[in-house]
C-alpha positions in Angstrom: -3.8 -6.9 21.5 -0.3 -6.1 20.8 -0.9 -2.9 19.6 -0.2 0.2 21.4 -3.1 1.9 23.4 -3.0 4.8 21.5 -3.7 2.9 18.1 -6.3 1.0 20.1 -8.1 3.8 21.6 -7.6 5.6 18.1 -9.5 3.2 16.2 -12.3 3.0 19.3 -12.9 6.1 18.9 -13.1 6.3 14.5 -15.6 3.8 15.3 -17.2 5.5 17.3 -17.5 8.6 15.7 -17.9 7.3 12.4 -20.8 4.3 13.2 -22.7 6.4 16.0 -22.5 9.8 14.6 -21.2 10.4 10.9 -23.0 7.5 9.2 -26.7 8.3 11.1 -26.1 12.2 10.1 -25.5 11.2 6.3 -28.0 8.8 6.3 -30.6 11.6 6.5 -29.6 13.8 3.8 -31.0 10.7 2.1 -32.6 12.3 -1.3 -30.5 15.4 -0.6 -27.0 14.6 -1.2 -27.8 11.5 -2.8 -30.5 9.5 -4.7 -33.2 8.2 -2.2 -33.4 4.9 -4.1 -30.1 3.7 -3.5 -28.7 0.5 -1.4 -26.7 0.9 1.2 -24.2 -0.8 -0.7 -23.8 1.6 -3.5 -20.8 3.5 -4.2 -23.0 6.4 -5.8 -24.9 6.7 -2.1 -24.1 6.3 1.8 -21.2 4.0 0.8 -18.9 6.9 -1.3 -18.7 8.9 1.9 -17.6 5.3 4.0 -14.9 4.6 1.6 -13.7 7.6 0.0 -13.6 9.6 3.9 -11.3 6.1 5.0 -8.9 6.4 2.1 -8.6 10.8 2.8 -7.7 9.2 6.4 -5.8 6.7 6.1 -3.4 8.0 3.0 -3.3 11.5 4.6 -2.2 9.9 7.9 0.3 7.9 5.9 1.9 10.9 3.8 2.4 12.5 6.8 4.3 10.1 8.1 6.3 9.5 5.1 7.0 13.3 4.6 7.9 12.9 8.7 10.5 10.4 8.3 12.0 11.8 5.1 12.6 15.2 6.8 14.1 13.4 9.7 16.3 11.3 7.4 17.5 14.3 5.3 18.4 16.0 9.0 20.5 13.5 9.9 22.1 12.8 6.9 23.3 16.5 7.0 23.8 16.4 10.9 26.5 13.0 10.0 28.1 15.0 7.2 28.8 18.4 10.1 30.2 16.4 12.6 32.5 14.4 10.4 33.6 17.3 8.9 33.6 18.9 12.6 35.4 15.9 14.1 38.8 16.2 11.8 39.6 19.3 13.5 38.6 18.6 17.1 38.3 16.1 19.7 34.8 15.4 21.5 35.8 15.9 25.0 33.5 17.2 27.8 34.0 19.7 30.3 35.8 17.7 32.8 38.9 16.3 30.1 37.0 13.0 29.5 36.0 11.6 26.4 32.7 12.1 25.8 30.2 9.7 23.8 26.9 10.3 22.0 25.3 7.2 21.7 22.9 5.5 24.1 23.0 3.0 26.2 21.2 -0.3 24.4 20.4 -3.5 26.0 22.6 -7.1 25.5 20.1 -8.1 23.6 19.3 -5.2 21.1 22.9 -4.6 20.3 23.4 -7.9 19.0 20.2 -8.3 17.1 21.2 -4.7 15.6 25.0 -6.1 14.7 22.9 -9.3 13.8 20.6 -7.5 11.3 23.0 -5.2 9.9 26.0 -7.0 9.2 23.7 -9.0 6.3 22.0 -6.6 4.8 20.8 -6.4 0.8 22.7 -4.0 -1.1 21.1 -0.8 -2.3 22.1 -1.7 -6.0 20.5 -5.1 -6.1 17.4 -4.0 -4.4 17.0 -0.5 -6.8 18.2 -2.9 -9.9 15.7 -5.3 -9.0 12.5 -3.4 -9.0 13.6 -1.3 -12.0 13.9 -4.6 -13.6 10.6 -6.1 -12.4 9.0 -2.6 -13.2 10.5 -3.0 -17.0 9.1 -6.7 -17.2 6.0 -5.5 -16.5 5.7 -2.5 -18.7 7.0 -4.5 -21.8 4.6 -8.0 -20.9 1.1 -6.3 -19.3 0.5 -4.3 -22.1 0.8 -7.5 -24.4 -1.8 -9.0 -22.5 -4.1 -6.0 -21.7 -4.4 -4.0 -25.0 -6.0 -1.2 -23.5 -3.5 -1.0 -20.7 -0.7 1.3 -22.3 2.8 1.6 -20.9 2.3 4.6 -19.9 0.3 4.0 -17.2 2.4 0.9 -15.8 5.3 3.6 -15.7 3.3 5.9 -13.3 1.9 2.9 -11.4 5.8 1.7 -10.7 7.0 4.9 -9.6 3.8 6.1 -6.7 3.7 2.5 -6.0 6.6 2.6 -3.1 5.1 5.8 -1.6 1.8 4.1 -1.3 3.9 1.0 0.1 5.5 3.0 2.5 2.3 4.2 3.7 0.4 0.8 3.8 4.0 -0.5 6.1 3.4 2.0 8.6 -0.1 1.5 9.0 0.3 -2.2 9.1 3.3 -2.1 11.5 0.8 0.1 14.2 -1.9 -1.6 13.5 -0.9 -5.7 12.1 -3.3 -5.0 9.4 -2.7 -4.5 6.1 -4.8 -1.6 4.0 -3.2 -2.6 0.7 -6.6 -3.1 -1.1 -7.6 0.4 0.3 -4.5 1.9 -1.2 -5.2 -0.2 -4.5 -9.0 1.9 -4.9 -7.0 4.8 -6.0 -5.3 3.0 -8.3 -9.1 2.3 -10.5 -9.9 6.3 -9.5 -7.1 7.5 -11.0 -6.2 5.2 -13.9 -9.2 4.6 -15.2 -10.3 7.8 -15.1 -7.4 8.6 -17.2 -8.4 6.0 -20.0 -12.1 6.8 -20.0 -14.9 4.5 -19.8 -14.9 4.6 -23.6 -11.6 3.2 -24.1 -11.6 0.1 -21.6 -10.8 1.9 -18.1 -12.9 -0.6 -16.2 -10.0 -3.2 -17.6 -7.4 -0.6 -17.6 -8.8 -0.1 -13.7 -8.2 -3.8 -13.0 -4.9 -4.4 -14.1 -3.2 -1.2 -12.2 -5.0 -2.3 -9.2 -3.2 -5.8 -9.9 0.1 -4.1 -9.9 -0.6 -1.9 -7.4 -2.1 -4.3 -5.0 1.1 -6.6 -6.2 3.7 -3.8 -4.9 1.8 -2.5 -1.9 0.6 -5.7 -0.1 3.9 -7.3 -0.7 5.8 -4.8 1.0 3.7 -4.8 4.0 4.5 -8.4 4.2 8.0 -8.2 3.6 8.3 -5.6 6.3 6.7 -8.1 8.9 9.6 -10.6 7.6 12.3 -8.7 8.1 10.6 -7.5 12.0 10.6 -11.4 12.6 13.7 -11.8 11.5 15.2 -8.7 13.6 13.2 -10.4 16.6 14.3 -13.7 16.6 18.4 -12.7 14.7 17.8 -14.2 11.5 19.5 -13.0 8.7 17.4 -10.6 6.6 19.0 -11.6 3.4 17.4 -15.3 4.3 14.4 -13.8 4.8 14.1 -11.7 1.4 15.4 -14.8 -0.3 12.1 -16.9 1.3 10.3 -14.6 -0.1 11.4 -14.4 -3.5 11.2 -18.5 -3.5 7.0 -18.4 -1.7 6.6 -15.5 -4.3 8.1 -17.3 -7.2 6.4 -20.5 -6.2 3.1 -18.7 -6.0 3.7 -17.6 -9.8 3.3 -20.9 -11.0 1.3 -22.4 -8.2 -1.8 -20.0 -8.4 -2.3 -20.1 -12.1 -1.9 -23.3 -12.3 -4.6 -24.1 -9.4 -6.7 -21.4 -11.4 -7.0 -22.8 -14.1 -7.5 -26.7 -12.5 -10.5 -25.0 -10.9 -12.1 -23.2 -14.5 -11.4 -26.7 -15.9 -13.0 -28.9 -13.4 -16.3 -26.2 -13.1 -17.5 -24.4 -15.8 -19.2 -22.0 -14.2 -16.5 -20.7 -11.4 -16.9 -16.9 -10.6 -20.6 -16.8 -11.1 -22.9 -16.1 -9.2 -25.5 -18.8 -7.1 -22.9 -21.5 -8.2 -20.3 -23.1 -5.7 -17.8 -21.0 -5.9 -19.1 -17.3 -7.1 -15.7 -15.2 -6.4 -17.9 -12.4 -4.4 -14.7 -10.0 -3.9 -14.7 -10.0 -8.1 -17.9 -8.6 -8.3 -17.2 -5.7 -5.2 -14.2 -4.6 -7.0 -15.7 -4.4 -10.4 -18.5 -2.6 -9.1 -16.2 -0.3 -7.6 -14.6 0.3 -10.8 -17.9 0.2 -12.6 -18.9 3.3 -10.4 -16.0 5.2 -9.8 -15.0 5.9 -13.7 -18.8 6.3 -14.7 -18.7 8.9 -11.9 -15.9 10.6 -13.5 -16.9 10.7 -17.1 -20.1 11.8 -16.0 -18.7 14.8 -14.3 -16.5 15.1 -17.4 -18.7 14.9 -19.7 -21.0 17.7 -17.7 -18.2 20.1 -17.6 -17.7 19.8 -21.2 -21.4 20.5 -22.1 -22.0 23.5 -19.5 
């Protein structure tokens, strides 16, 4: 693997832990902490504390990170600002008369893949315009189409969504594996808890987890575009344009295959037939479970 041995022994050890010694533990509170008549599979038994203890890791481990390089790039945007102000009064020299230089010594080869990279880049205003202006589309146009799904809740969506997607980046750049449908689970937690299982959160947990999933996936990907493109000094202005064209295509592509396939079989997504979309059913049981847990917990604070 190309990963480091750190992220390698890491995860050895997670599994480790997690399948030889957490997992056996909580399997024997069976009837204690939860029902005794459960599957494995449920999200109200043995599998709650599987996914819900990954996404406390993985997203903590992520914020960190994100809190980590924000400090660090608030530092040294005040560390630029001292020693321009510093150097229009004085001259850096060293001890011995000689000028004397702060930067480090970088390879052929990474200098001009740095000079490469950065002398094309995407200005800030097109790529801050453009997301406010996808973000807008999609709060005026889902709603349309989701009537439970207010604008609201879009709004909020938009604005975590690049924290989450700066998370899911970093993971997938240590790791070359993308958690984006992990991220996307707290998307149904939180949104369709907020709308209440009486007033459509299942679908209200669907969509956000389509915008979510749309945002954070896609910038994991795009990262890995613009490391190929670093790599191998090809402009990353070509490669965000490719994928504006693949993702563009794939907007009339996909529905269009979609709905050749619910023509052609009547009974596509269900289950015992050819094609029963499994991953539907997972997720809507996840949703399913998740906001009857909440309302239930609600609901039981309300009454007491």
């Amino acid at each position: 693997m190309i990963c480091p041995y750190i992220v390698n022994v890491s995860v050895l050890l997670g599994g480790i832990l997690s399948w030889g010694l957490m997992w056996p533990l909580i399997a024997k509170k069976k009837g204690s902490w939860y029902p005794a008549n459960l599957e494995d599979s449920s999200l109200h038994g043995l599998q709650a504390y599987r996914v819900f203890i990954s996404i406390a890791l993985i997203l903590g481990d992520g914020l960190y990170n994100f809190i980590k390089v924000l400090i660090r790039t608030i530092a040294g945007f005040i560390s630029m600002v001292q020693v321009q102000q510093n150097s229009k009064s004085m001259l850096p020299v060293s001890d011995n008369g000689s000028s004397m230089s702060s930067t480090e010594a970088v390879s052929f080869d990474d200098e001009r893949r740095i000079e490469n990279f950065l002398k094309d880049q995407i200005p800030k205003s097109v790529a801050y315009g453009g997301y406010v202006a996808v973000a807008a589309i999609s709060i005026g146009t889902l709603p349309q189409i989701f009537l439970q799904l207010k604008w609201y809740y879009i709004l909020v969506a938009c604005v975590v969504a690049p924290v989450l997607a700066f998370c899911n980046a970093y993971g997938s750049g240590l790791t070359d594996w993308s958690l984006a449908s992990t991220y996307d689970k707290l998307a149904i937690f939180v949104f369709g808890a907020w709308a209440g299982l009486s007033h459509g959160g299942v679908l209200v947990g669907l969509a956000t987890y389509g915008v979510m999933m749309s945002i954070v996936s896609t910038t994991s990907d795009l990262m890995q575009d613009f490391k190929t493109g670093y790599l191998t000094l090809a402009s990353p202005r070509s490669m965000f344009i490719s994928q504006v064209i693949g993702t563009g295509m794939g907007c009339v592509i996909g529905p269009c295959i979609f709905w050749l396939f619910y023509k052609a079989f009547g009974d596509i997504g269900e289950s015992g037939t050819e094609y029963p979309a499994p991953y539907a059913i997972v997720v809507l049981n996840d949703v399913l479970v998740q906001i009857s847990l909440i309302s239930c917990d609600v609901l039981g604070n309300d009454t007491s």
